[in-house]
C-alpha positions in Angstrom: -13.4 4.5 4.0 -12.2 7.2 1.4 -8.8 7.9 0.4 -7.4 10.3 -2.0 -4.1 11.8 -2.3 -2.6 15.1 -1.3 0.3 16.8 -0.7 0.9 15.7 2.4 2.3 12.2 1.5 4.2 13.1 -0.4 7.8 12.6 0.1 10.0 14.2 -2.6 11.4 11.1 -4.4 9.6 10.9 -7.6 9.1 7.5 -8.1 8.1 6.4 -4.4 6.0 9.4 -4.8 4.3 8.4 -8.3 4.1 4.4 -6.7 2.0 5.9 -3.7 -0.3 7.7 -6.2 -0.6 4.7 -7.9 -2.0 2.5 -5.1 -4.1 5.4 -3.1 -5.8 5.8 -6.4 -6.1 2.0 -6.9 -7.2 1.7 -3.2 -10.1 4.3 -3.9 -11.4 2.9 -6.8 -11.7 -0.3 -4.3 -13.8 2.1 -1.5 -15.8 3.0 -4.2 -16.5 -0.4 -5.3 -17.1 -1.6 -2.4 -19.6 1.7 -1.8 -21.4 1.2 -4.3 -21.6 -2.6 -4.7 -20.1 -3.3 -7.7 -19.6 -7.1 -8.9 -17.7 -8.8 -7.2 -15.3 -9.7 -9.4 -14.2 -5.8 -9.6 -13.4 -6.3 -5.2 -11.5 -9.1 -6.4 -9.6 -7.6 -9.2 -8.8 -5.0 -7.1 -7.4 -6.6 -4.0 -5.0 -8.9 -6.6 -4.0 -6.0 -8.2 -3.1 -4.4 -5.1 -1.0 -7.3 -3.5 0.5 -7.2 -6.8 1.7 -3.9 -7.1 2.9 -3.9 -3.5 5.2 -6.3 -4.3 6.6 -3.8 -7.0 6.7 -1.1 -4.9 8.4 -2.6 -1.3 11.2 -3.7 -3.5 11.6 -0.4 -5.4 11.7 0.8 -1.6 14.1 -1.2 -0.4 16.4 -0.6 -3.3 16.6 2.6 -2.2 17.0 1.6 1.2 19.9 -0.6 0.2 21.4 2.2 -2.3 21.7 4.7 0.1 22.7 2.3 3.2 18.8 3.0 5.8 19.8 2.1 8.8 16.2 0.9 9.6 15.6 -1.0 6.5 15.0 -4.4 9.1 12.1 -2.2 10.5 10.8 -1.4 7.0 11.1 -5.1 5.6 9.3 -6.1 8.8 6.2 -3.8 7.3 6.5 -4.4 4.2 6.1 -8.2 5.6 2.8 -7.3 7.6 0.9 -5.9 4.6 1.8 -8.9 2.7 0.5 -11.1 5.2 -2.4 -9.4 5.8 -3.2 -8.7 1.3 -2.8 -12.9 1.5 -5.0 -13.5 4.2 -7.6 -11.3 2.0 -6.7 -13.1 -1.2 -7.6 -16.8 0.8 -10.6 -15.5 2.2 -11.6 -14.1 -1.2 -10.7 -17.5 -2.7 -12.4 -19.8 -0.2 -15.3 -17.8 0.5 -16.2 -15.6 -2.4 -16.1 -11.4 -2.0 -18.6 -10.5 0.2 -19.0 -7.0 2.0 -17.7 -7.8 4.8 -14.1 -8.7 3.7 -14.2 -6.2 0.9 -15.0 -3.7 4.1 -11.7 -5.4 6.0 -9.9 -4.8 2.7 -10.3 -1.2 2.5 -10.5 -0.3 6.2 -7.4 -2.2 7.3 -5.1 -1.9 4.3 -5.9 2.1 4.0 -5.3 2.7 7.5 -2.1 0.7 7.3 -0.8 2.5 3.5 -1.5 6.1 5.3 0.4 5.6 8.4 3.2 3.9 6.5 3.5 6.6 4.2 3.6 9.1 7.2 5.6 7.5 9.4 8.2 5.0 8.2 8.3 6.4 4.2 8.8 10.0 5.8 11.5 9.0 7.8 13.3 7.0 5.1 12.3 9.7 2.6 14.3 12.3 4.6 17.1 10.0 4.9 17.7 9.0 1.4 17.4 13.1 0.7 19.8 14.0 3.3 22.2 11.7 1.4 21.7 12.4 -1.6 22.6 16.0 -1.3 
């Protein structure tokens, strides 16, 4: 599955904006691995990096979620909770049974889908939020 970014995730604060970029460009440098079967080690790499960053980024949400008082920051955490879950179930499997295709084709199918419809769904909505208040 290819990802890229475009205009239309984004979501006018500049540093949720600049995180997304970062991970949709760290996520595509995972399809392509995973395309065209580089080492293992790379998938790996990757997929730390990822769960990693995430981290960074769900709390740099939820500081603006907390700032300007979200109402539906519960609904957010509970997200931000899933893909977690999910990034550490990868992370065992990678540990326990090496990084094969198939989970490095899990990885990128499941955790793209989920980072795209996040973005356009519960990110827009707090996005719009956070802006209204702002003003």
């Amino acid at each position: 599955m290819s990802i890229q970014w475009d205009d239309s995730l984004s979501l006018g604060i500049e540093e949720i904006d600049n995180q997304h970029k970062s991970i949709i460009a760290h996520f595509a440098k995972l399809s392509e691995a995973v395309q065209s079967g580089v080492s293992k080690e790379l998938i790996e790499e990757l997929v730390f990096f990822l769960d990693e960053y995430a981290q960074v980024h769900f709390a740099a949400e939820e500081r603006y979620m907390v700032e300007y008082g979200y109402p539906r920051i519960d609904d957010q955490r509970r997200e931000h909770g899933e893909f977690s879950r999910d990034a550490g179930e990868f992370k065992r499997r990678l540990k326990q049974e090496g990084s094969t295709h198939e989970i490095a084709i899990a990885v990128t199918g499941k955790m793209v889908r989920w980072i795209i419809q996040h973005i356009r769904n519960h990110d827009r909505d707090m996005a719009e939020f956070i802006k209204e208040r702002a003003a």
